[in-house]
N, C-alpha and C positions, 0 to 999 in steps of 0.2 A: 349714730349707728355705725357699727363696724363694717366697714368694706366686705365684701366678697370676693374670694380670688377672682372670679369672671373680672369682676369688676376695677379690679388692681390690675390684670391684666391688658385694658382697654389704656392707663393711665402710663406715660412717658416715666422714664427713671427720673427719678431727682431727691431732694433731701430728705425724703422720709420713703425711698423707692430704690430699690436695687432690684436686678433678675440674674441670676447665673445661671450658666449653660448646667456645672455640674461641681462637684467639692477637690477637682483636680487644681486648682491655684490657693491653698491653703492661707496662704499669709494674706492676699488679698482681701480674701471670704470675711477676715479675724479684723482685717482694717476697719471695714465697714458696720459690722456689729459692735464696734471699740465708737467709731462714729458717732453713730446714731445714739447710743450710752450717753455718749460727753454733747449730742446736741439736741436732738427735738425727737428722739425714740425714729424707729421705721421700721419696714416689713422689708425683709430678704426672702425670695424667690428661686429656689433652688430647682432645674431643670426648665427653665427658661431663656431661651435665648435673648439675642441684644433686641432685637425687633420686639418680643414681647410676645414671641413665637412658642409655646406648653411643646416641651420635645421630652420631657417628661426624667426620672431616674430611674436605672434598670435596678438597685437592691435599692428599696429606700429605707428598709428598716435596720440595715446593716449602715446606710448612711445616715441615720436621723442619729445614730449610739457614737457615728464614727464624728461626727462634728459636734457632740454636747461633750464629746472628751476633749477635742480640739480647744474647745471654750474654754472647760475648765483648766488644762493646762497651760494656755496660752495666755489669756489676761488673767491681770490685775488692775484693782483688787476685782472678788470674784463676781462675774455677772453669769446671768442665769436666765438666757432667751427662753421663749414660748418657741419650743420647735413642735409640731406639727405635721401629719403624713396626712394628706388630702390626693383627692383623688379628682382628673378633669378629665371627662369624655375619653375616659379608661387609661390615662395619661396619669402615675403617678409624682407629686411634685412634694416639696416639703417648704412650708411655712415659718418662716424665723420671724419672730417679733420679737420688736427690742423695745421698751422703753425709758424716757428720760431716765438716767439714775444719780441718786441722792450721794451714789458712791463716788462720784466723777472728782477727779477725770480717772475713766480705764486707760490703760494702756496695754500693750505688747511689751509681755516678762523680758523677752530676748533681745528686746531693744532699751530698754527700763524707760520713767515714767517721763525721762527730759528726751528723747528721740522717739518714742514709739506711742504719745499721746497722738490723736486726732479726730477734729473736730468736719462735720460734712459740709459741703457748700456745692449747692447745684447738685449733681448727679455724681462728684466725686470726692476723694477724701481728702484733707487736706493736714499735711504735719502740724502740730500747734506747737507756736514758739515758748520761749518760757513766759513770758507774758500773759498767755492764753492761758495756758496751765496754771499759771496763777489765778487769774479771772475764773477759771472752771473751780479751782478750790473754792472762793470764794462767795460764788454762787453757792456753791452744794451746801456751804453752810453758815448761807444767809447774809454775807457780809458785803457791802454797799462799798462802793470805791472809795464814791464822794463823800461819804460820812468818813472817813478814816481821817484823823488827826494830822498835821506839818505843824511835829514838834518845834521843826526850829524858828515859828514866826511868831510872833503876836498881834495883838488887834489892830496895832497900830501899821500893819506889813497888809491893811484890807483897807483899799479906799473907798471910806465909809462916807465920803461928800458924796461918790457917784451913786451909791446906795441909796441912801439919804433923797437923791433927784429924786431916785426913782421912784423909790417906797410913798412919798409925800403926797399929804400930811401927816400918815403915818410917823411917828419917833421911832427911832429905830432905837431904843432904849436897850440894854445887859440880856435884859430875860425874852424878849422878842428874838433876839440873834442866836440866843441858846433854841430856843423855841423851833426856830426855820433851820437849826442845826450847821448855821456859817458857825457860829463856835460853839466848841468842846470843852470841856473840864478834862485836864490831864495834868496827871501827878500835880494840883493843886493849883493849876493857873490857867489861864483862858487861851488855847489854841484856835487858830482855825484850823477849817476841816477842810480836806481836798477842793470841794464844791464850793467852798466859800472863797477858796483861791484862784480858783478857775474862774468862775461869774465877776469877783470885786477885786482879784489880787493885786497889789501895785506891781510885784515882780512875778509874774505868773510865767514871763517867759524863761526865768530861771528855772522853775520846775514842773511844767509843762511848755515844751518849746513849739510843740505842733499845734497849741492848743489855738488856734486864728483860722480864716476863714480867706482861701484864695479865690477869687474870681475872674472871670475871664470872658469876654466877647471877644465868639468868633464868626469870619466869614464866611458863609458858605455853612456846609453838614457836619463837617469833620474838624478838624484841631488842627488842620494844616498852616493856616493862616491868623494870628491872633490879632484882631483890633486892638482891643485896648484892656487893660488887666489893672487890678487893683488888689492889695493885702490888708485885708482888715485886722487889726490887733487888738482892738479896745476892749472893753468890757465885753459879757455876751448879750445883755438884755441891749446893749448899745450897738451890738453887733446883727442884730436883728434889724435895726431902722439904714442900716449904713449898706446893708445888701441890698435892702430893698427898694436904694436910694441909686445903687448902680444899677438895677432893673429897670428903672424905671429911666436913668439917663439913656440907656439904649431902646426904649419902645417910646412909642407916640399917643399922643393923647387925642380925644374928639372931645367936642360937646354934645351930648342930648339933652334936647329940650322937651318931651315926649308929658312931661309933667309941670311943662312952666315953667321950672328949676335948674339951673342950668347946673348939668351933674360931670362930673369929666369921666371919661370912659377909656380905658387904658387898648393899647393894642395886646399887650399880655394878660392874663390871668393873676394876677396881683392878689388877692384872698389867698386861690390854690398856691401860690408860690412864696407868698409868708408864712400861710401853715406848714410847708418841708422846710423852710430855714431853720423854723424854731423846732419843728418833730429831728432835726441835724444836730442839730447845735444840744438838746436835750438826751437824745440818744445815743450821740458817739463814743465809741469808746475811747477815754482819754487815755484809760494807763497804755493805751498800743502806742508807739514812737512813731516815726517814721512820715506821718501825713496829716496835713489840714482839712479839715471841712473843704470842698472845693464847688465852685457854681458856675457852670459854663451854661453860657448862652448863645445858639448857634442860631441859624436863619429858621428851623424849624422844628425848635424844642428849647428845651431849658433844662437839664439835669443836674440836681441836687445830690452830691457821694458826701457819706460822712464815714470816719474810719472805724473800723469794728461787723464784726457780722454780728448777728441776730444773736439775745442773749438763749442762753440753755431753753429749751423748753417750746420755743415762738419760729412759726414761719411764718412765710410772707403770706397765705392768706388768712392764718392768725392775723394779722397785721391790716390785711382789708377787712375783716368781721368787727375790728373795734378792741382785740384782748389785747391788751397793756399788761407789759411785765417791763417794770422799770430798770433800767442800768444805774439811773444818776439819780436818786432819790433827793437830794437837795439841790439841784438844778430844775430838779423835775416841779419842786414844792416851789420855788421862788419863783419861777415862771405861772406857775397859778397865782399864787401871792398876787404878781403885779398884770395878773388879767392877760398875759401874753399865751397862758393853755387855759381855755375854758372849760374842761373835762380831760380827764386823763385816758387816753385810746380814742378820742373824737377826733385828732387832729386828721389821721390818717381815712377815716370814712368822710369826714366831711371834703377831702378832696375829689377823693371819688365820686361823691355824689355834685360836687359843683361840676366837676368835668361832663356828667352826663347831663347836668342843666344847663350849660355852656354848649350843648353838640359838641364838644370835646372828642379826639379818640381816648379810650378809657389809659389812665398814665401806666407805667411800668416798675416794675418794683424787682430788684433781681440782685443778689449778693455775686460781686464779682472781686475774686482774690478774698481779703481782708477789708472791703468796703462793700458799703450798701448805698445801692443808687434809684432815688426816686427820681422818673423823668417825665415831664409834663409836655406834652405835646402843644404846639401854637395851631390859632383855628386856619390863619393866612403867616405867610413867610414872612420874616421880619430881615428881607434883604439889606444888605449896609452897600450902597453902589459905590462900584470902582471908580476910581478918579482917574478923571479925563489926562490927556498926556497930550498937550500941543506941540511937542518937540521929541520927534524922533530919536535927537540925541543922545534925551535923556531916559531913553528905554532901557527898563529893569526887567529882569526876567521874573514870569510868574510867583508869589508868594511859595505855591509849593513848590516850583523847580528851585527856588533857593533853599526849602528844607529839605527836598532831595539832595541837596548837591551838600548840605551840610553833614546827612546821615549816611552819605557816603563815602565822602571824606572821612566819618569817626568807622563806620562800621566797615571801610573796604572793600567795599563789593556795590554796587550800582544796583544789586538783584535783589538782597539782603536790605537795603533802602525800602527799597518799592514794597516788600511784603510786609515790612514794619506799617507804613502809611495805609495798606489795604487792612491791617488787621486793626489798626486805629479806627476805623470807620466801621468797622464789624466782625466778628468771629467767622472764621472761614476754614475751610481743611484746604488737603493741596488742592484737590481737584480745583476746588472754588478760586483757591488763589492761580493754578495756571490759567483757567477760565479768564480772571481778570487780567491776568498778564498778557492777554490773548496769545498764550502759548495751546497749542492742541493737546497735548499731554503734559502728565506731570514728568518734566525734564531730568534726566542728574542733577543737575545743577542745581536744582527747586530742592530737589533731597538733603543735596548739600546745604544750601543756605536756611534753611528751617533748623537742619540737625546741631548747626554751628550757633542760630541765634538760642536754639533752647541750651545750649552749651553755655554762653555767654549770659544766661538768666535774662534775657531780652521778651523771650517769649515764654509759654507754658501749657501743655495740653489739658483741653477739657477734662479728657477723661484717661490722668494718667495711669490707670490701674489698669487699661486695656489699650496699650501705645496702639496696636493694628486693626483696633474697632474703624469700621466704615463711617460710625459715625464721629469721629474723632474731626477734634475740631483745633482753633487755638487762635489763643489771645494774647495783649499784650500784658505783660506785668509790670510793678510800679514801679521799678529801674527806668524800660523802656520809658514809663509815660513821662517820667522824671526828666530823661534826656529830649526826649520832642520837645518839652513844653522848656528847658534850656537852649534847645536849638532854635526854636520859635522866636524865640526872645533877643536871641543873640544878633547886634546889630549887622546892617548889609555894608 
């Protein structure tokens, strides 16, 4: 059933939610219905403030004519919202719904279709590179990454012994591999198909570089301190036991005997956290460059990020209800093949519902930048204790004061450190970040150092369409996370 304005009203901004004050920020207004077009449709709220406050519009008939001309002048190719004049406790507002379109991607005419596409994440809009724009073509008509041909390999460029392991007794025979679509018929001879070079390639890292799986145990809550780190490269259905096998080297095991049987009982949730490797590894987006599947495990959680947001169409509580719209259709088929997804959209309910059989807190699910993060909370801490130090001597300064001392060395500034490390641990605005600095207000200085790292692409606002919104928050982006987790690494 369709929402009620009341009702939209009561509900936060986010991907499928905007509210404007009024139609006085024109290109913004156009960003966001360009959005919504190119990701999962949503309703704009015109004479509403940030709060979610109906402050209503003084002509709205003159503004419902003055913004269906803005549309249709402004993007391409043309879309064609539901605008609507509604009326709230004598408060007139007007109604824009947008949804999916098969035309995607829109863009913004004045910017054309490689700078002025954009795709929504969270409550804001986001530029899509030419990759995305590729991806949004693709989708709109019907086209699978992973099915798509690599001309220049042949069968023999797919190592078919680790296939072979896996698939067995199965034969993995000619018309079985055309069948799960690892190859293709093209111009007369047997290719494999993106998917098939991804899952079995011998050179996958030739032409998917990012396509691996970084992992990490850390101390403590945050990424300040890295224990121990591991790069998984191999196959992916091999890449599924090999995560699960660094999970498992970091938690503890018990015995129960409650049935005679002696069962071993993990300190982590091992079910819930092989179904997000493989719902990772299944759903990433390959063709985006730039980052691995990544699996950190802190003292008290474990978060699963795979690269790619959400495909056209799907949000994240699509994604808790069970609706499956596939990215990787022969990733997606070989992982049922070899019993590793038992139903296609179960992986994602059935964690949620172990978490609440577990007394779990219910996990997280939230698109941040260009990745999507599932994070599983632990029921108790899985502390790693610090090692004892008998000799004075040999006193090191704390893990994070040496990545302080390292991020201030690159970034120059001591100030500019410290609010990288607070916004690693969480999204914060300034007030929150002077809060932490236990400064009493937001300083110069604080202005300075925020306006320098978003200069430096270090950092990013939640909500850049409204730099001076109250609620205005910020995070790091994947430069930033890039150099921590290089200065983490880098010996003392």
């Amino acid at each position: 059933m369709h929402p009620t304005v009341e009702q939209l009203l009561t509900r936060p901004e986010g991907k499928t939610l905007e509210f404007k004050r009024d139609l006085s920020s024109p290109r913004n207004l156009l960003k966001t219905l360009v959005a919504f077009a190119n990701t999962a449709g949503g309703c704009l709220l015109v004479g509403v403030d940030d709060s979610g406050q109906a402050q209503g519009v003084a002509q709205p008939l003159d503004d419902e004519e003055r913004l269906a001309n803005q549309v249709a002048d402004a993007i391409a190719p043309r879309l064609v919202p539901s605008i609507e004049h509604v009326t709230l406790e004598g408060k007139s507002l007007l109604l824009v719904e947008v949804f999916p379109s098969s035309l995607r991607p829109h863009y913004i005419k004045s910017e054309g279709r490689e700078q002025g596409s954009y795709v929504r994440l969270g409550s804001s809009n986001r530029q899509a590179g030419p990759e995305l724009v590729a991806q949004l073509q693709r989708s709109a008509m019907g086209v699978v990454f992973d099915e798509l041909p690599v001309s220049d390999l042949g069968v023999e460029d797919l190592d078919l012994e680790a296939a072979r392991r896996w698939f067995a007794p199965r034969a993995l025979i000619e018309q079985e591999l055309l069948s799960l679509r690892l190859l293709t018929r093209e111009q007369g001879r047997l290719v494999p198909t993106k998917g098939a070079v991804l899952l079995f390639g011998k050179s996958r890292d030739a032409f998917f570089p990012d396509a691996w799986v970084q992992c990490g145990r850390f101390r403590g809550c945050d990424k300040s301190h890295i224990f121990d780190h591991t790069d998984i490269r191999t196959n992916l259905p091999d890449s599924v036991e090999q995560v699960t096998a660094f999970l498992k080297k970091h938690a503890y095991k018990s015995a129960d005997l409650s049935d005679l049987q002696r069962k071993d009982v993990w300190s982590i949730p091992l079910l819930m956290l092989r179904e997000a490797i493989v719902n990772a590894l299944v759903h990433a987006d390959y063709s985006q460059a730039g980052s691995p599947v990544r699996v950190a495990f802190f003292d008290d959680r474990i978060e699963v990020e795979s690269p790619g947001i959400l495909v056209p169409g799907m949000t994240i509580e699509d994604m808790k209800q069970g609706v499956s719209n596939l990215r990787n259709r022969v990733i997606a088929r070989t992982f049922r093949e070899l019993g590793l997804i038992e139903q296609w959209g179960s992986g994602v309910r059935r964690i949620f519902s172990e978490a609440e059989s577990l007394g779990l807190p219910e996990p997280a699910i939230a698109e941040l930048g260009m990745h999507l993060r599932l994070t599983i909370y632990l029921k108790q801490p899985q502390v790693i204790p610090l090692p004892v130090l008998h000799d004075s001597s040999h006193f090191q300064p704390a893990p994070d004061e040496r990545l302080e001392s390292r991020l201030e060395s690159r970034l120059e500034s001591k100030l500019a450190a410290r609010i990288v490390l607070l916004l690693n641990e969480q999204l914060r605005g300034k007030s929150e970040l002077a809060k932490s600095l236990g400064h009493q207000t937001v300083s110069g200085e604080l202005h300075k150092q925020v306006r320098r790292l978003l200069e430096l692409g270090w950092i990013e606002m939640t909500l850049p369409d409204k730099p001076q919104s109250r609620l205005q928050k910020y995070r790091l982006t994947e430069l930033a996370r890039q150099a921590l987790a290089s200065a983490a690494l880098a010996k003392t």
